[in-house]
C-alpha positions in Angstrom: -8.2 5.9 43.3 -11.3 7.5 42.0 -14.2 5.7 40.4 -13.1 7.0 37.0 -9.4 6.3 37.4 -10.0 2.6 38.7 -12.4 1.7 35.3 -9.9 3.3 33.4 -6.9 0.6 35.3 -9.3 -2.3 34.2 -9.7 -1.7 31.0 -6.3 -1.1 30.1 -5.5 -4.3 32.0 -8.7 -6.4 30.3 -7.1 -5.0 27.1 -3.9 -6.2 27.2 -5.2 -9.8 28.4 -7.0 -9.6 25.0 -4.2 -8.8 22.8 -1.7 -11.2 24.7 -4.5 -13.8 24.8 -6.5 -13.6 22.0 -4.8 -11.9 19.2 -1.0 -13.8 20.5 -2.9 -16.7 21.4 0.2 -16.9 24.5 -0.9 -18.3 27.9 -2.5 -16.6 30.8 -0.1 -14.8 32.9 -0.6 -12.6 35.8 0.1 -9.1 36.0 3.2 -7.9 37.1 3.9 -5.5 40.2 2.3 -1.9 39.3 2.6 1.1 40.6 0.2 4.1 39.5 -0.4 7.8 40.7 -2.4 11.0 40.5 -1.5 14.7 41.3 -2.5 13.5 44.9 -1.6 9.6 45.5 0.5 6.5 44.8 -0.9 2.8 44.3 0.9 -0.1 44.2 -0.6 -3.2 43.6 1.5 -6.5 43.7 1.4 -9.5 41.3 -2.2 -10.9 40.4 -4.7 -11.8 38.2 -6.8 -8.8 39.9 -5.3 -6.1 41.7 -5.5 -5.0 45.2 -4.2 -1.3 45.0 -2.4 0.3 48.7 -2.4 3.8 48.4 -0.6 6.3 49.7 -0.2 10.3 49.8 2.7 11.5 47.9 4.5 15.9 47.7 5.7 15.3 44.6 7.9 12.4 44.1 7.3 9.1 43.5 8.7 5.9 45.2 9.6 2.7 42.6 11.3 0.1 43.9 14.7 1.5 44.0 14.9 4.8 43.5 12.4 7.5 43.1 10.5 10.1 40.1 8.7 13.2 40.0 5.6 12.8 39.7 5.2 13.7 35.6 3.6 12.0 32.5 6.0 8.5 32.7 4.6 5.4 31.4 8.0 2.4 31.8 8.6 -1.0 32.6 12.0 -1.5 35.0 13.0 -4.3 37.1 12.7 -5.0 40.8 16.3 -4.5 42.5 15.6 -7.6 44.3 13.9 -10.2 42.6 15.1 -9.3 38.8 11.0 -9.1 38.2 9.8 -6.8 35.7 7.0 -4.0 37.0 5.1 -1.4 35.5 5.1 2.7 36.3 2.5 4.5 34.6 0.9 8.0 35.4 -3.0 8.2 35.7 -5.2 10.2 33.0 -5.6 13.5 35.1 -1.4 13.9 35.0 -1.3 13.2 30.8 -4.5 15.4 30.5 -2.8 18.6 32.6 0.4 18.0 30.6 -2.5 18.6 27.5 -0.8 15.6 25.8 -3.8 13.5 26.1 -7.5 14.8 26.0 -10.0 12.9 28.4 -11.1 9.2 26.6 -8.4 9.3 24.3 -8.1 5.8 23.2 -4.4 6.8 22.4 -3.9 6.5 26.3 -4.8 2.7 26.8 -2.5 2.3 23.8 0.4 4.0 25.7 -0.5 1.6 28.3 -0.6 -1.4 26.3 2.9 -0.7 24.4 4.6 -0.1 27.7 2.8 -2.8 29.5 3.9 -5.5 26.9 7.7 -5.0 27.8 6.8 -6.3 31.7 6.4 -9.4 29.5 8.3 -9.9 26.8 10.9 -8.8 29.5 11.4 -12.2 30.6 12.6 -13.2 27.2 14.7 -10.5 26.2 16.5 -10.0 29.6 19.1 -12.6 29.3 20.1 -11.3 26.1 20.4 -7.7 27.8 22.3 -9.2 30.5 24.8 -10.4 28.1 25.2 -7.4 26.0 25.5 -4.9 29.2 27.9 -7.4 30.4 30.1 -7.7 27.0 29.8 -4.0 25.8 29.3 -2.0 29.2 27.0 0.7 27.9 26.3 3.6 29.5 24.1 4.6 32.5 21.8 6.0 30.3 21.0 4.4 27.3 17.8 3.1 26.1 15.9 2.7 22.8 16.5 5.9 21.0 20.7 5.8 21.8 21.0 4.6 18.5 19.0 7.2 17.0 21.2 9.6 18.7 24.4 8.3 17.6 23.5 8.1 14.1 21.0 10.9 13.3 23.5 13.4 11.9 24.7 10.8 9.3 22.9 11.8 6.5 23.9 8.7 4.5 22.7 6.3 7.4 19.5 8.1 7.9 18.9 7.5 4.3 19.5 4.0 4.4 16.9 4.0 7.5 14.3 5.8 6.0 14.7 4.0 2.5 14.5 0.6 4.3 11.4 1.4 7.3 9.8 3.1 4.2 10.0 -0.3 2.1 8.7 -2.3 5.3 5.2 0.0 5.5 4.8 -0.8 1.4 5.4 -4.2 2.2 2.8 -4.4 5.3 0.3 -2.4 2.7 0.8 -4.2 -0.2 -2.2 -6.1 -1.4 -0.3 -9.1 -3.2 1.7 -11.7 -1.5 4.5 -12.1 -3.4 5.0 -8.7 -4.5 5.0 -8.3 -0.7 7.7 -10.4 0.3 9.4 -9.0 -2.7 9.9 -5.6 -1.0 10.3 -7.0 2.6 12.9 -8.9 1.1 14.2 -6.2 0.2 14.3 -4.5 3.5 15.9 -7.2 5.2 18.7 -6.7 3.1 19.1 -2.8 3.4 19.0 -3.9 7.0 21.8 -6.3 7.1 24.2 -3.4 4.9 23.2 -1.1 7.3 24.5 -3.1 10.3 27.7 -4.5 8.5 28.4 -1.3 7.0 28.1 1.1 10.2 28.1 -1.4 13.1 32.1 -2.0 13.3 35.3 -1.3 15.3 33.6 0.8 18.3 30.3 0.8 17.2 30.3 -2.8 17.4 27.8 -3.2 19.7 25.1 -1.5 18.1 24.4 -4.6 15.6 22.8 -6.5 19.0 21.2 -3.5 20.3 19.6 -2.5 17.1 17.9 -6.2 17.0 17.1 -6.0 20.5 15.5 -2.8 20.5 13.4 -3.3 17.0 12.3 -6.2 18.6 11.2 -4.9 21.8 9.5 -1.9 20.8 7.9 -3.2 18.0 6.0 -5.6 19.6 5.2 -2.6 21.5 4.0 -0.4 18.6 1.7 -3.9 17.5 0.4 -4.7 20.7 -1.3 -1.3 20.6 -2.5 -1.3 16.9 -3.9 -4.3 17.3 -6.0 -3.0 19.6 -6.6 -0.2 18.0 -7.6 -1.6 14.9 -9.8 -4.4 16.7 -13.3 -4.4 16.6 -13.4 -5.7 20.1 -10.7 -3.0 21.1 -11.0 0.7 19.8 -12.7 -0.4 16.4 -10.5 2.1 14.3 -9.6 1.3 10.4 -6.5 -0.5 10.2 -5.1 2.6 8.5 -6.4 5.1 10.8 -4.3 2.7 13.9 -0.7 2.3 12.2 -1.0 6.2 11.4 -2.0 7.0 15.4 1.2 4.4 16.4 3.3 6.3 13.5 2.5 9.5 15.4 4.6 12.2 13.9 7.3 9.4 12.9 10.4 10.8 14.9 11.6 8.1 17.0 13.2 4.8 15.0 13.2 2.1 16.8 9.2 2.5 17.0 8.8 3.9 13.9 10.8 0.9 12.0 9.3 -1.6 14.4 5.8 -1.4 14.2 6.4 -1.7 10.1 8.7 -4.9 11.4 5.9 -6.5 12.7 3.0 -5.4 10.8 4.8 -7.4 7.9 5.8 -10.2 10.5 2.6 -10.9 11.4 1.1 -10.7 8.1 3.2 -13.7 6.8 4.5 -15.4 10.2 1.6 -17.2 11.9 3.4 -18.3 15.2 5.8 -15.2 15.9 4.3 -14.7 19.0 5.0 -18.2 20.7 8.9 -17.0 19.2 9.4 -13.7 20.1 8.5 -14.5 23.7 9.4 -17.7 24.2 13.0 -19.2 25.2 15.3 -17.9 23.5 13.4 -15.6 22.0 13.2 -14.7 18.3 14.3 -11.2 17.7 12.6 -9.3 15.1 15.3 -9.5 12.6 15.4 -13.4 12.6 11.4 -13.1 12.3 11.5 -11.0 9.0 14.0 -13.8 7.4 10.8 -16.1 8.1 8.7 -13.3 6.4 10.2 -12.8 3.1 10.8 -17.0 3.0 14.2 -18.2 0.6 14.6 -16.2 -2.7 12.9 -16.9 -5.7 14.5 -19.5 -8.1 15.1 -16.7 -10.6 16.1 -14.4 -8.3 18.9 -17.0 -6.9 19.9 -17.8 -10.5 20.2 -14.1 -11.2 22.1 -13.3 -8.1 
């Protein structure tokens, strides 16, 4: 690993041990199995508070821990075969910077880094209630985040719905006064809730629990990285200048709708971290309940 590519490892790692420590104010926990790689080599380094990386020479594939990748722009958490551990896959800088999808010091790199590294953790939390859904609803061999988005995209009424409601979250999140706030979060939440009894029946049953699952896991994602974006100790960008780099160009849902989840949920939720990763976790939908708080009295007389 060159000089470059090592400093680069560390500061991605030092950076996500400041948003997990300091910003989620969760405990110290050491970093998971990794494994790395340029146009030339694979490292893997195993559990620690500091890695020690073994490399290797690689022609073009790459060997995880049970099965194998070309060696491309990737950046994924997965599980060890064995143990049922969580570990990290990410491609080094020179492999996003050929694909000319990142140019070289592009903070937006270390905030790939940090969304994908936060599953290896939050991982522990959510896997049981993976476990249980895969084992109740048998999805498919590939499925992941965006298989909702796929199965609903050419619903125009749905997408409406989805758009009206991660729309009303960002208003919420930007919304200067508290109440008024809550008032349109609250009025997200229940967009939300229509939208999963309304579409989420007979054989699409199961996307109710994977729509909560997946808002919850990648918009902790999508936070983890604005916040370090938008830190002065991280990237130092405007607030506004880091939720539009995580917005992106706005095409994929679950990320899209998440990071609005959780700008909102950690505007009004002071202890949503020690919930969302803790045992059993909170999912992002049962976090936004805390959000908005019980209805007004005159909005539960009227109702």
């Amino acid at each position: 690993m060159t000089a470059a590519e090592k400093a680069w490892v560390e500061g991605a790692l030092a950076a996500s041990d400041y948003v997990m420590e300091q910003r989620l104010h969760l405990p110290h926990e050491r970093h998971p199995t990794m494994i790395l790689f340029n146009e030339r080599c694979r490292f893997e380094a195993g559990p620690s508070d500091r890695p020690t990386w073994i490399g290797e020479a690689h022609s073009g594939k790459i060997r995880l821990l049970k099965n194998s990748i070309d060696a491309r722009v990737v950046a994924m958490e997965d599980t060890n075969p064995t143990t049922g551990a969580e570990y990290f896959v990410m491609s080094l800088p020179s492999i996003w910077e050929a694909a000319k999808l990142m140019k070289p010091g592009d903070r937006g790199l270390t905030a790939v880094f940090l969304h994908e590294f936060s599953h290896t953790r939050q991982g522990h939390a959510l896997k049981p209630l993976f476990d249980a859904a895969e084992a109740k609803y048998h999805p498919p061999a590939y499925f992941n985040d965006d298989s909702l988005q796929a199965r609903f995209k050419d619903d125009p009424a749905y997408v409406a719905v989805y758009e009206k409601e991660s729309d009303l979250l960002y208003r919420a999140a930007a919304e200067p006064d508290d109440a008024k706030a809550r008032g349109l979060a609250r009025q997200a939440l229940a967009l939300m809730e229509a939208r999963q009894k309304r579409w989420f029946t007979g054989k699409d049953e199961m996307w109710k629990t994977y729509d909560d699952l997946f808002l919850s896991m990648e918009g902790v994602g999508q936070w983890d990285a604005y916040a370090w974006l938008s830190d002065p100790k991280g990237a130092g960008l405007t607030t506004d200048a880091a939720r539009e780099k995580m917005r992106g160009k706005r095409r994929w849902w679950s990320q899209e709708e998440g990071l609005g989840l959780f700008l909102v949920i950690d505007r009004f939720v002071p202890n949503w971290a020690a919930q969302a990763f803790g045992s059993p976790p909170a999912l992002a939908i049962d976090l936004l309940r805390q959000a908005v708080g019980p209805p007004s009295t005159e909005a539960a007389a009227k109702s």
